[in-house]
VEXVEX-136168 format. One record per residue (C-alpha): x, y, z; residue number from 1. Coordinates in steps of 0.001 Angstrom, whole numbers. Layout:
REM residues N
r u->X; v->Y; w->Z; resi->NUM
...
REM end
This chain:
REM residues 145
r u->-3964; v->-15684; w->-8577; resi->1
r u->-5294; v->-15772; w->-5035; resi->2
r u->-7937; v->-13045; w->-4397; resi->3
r u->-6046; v->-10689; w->-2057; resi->4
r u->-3395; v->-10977; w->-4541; resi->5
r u->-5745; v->-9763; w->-6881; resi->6
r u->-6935; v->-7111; w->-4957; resi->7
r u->-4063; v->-5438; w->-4252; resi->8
r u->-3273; v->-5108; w->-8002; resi->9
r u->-6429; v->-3763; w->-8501; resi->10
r u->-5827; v->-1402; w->-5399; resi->11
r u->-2459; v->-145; w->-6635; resi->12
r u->-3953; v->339; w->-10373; resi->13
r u->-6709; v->2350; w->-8936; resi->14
r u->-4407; v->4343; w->-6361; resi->15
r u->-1965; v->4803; w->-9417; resi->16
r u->-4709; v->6626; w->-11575; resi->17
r u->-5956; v->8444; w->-8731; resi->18
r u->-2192; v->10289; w->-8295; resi->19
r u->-1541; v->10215; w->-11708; resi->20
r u->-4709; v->11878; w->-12907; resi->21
r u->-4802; v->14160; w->-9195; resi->22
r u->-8442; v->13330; w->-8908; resi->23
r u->-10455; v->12619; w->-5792; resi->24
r u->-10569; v->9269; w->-4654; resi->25
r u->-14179; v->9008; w->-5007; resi->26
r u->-13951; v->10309; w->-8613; resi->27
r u->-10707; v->8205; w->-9151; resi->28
r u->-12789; v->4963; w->-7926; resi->29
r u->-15894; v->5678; w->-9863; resi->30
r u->-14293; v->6039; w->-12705; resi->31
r u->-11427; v->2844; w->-12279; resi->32
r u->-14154; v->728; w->-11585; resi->33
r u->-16216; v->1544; w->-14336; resi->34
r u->-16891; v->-1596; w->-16474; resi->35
r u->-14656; v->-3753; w->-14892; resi->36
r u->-16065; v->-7213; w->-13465; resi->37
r u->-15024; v->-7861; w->-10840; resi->38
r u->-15662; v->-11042; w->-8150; resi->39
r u->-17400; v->-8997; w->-5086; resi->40
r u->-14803; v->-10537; w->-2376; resi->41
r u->-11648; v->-9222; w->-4431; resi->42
r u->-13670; v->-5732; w->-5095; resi->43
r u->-14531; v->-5355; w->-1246; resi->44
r u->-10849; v->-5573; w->-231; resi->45
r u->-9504; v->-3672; w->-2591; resi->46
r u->-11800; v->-730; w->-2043; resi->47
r u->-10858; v->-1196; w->1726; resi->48
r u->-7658; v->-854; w->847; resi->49
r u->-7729; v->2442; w->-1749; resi->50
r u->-10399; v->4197; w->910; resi->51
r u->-7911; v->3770; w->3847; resi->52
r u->-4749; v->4448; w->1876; resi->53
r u->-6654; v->7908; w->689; resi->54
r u->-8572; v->8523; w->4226; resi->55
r u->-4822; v->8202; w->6011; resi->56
r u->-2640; v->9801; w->3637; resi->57
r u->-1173; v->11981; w->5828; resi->58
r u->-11; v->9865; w->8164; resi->59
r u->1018; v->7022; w->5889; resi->60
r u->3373; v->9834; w->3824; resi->61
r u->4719; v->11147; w->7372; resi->62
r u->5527; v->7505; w->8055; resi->63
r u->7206; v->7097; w->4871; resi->64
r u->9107; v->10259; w->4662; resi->65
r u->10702; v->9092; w->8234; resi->66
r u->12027; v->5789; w->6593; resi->67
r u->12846; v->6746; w->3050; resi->68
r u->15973; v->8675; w->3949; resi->69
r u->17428; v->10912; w->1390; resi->70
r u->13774; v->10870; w->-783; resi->71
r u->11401; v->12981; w->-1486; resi->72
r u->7640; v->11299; w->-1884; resi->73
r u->6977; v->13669; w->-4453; resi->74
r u->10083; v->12449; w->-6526; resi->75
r u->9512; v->8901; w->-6183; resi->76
r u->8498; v->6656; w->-9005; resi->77
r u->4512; v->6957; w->-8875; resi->78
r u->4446; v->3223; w->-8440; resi->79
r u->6980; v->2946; w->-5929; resi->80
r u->4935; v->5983; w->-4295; resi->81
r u->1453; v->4077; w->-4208; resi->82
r u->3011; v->394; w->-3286; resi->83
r u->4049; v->1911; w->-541; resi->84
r u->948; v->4322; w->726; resi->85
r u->-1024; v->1226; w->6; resi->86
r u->1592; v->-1514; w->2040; resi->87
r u->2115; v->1022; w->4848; resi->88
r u->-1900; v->1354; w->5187; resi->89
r u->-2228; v->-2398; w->4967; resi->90
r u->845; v->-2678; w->7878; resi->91
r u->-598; v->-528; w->9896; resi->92
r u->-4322; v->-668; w->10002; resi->93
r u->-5335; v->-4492; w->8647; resi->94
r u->-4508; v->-6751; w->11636; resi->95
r u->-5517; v->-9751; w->10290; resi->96
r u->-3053; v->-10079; w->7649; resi->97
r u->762; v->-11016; w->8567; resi->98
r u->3292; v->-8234; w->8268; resi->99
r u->5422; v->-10778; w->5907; resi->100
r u->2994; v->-11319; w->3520; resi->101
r u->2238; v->-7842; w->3481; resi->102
r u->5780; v->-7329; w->2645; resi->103
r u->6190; v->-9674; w->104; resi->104
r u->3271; v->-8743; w->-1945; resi->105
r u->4550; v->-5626; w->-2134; resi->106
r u->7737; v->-6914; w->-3630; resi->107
r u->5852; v->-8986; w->-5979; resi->108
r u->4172; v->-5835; w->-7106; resi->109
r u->6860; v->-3652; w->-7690; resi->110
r u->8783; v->-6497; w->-9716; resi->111
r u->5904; v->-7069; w->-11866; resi->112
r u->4598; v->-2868; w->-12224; resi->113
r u->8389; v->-1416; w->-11063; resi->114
r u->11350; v->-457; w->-12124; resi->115
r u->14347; v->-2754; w->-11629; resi->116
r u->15100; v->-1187; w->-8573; resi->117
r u->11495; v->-788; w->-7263; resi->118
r u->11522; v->-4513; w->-5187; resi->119
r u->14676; v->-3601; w->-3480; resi->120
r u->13756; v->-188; w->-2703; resi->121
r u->10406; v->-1240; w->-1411; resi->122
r u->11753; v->-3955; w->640; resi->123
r u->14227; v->-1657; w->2313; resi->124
r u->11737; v->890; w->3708; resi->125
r u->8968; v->-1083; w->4214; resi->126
r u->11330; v->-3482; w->6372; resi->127
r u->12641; v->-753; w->8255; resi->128
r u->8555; v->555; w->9337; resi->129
r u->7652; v->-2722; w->10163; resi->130
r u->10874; v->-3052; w->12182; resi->131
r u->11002; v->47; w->14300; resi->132
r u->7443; v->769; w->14559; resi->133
r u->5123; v->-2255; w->13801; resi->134
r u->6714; v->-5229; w->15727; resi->135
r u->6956; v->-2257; w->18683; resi->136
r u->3492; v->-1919; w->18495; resi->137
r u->2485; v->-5640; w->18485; resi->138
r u->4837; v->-6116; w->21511; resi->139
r u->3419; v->-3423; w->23249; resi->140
r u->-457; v->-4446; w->23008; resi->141
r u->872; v->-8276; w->24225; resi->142
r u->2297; v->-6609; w->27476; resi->143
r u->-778; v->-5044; w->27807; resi->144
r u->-3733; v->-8165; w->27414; resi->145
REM end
């Protein structure tokens, strides 16, 4: 498994206990972390990515509330809920990684931690962000430089 990969399943888990449990992240981390070994590269990124998901929470549910039409965030599937916080931080905030793969391993995780409708569901509104406001925004900062 390649170490973002990795990460990210490691992010979700730990953003999954943290709503589950309705802990603070830092108490949420501390205590997902505990006794787990973990290679420091793979660690790193996925604590980048469970601090931003928590630290822009609000925006990342506004954003998702927008595109998931007819659904309430509090009434999603917990998993669905935190694949997406987590993909629509990682879309939005972590440049260096391409909006497709993005994408896809959010797929990958909701076929392997989902429902059997998580992967399409995910696909659908994550597609639609990256879409209307992502590629806008790339565009945008091109015109610009």
């Amino acid at each position: 498994m390649r170490k973002r990969t990795r990460a990210r399943e490691l992010a979700l888990q730990c953003l999954y206990q943290i709503d589950v449990n309705r802990v603070s992240p830092e108490e949420g981390r501390e205590n997902f972390w505990e006794g787990r070994e973990v290679e420091k590269e793979i660690k790193e990124y996925a604590e980048s990515l469970i601090k931003g998901t928590c630290m822009n929470l609000e925006k990342i549910d506004a954003l998702i509330r927008k595109y998931a039409q007819n659904w309430d965030i509090s009434r999603m599937a917990t998993i669905d809920r935190n694949i997406l916080r987590m993909s629509c931080f990682e879309l939005s905030y972590e440049k260096d990684v391409p909006p497709k793969v993005v994408i896809n391993e959010a797929i990958e995780l909701a076929k392997k931690y989902g429902d059997i409708e998580s992967s399409k569901f995910i696909n659908g509104i994550l597609d639609k962000i990256f879409k209307e406001n992502i590629q806008r925004l790339n565009s945008l900062e091109k015109s610009i430089c």
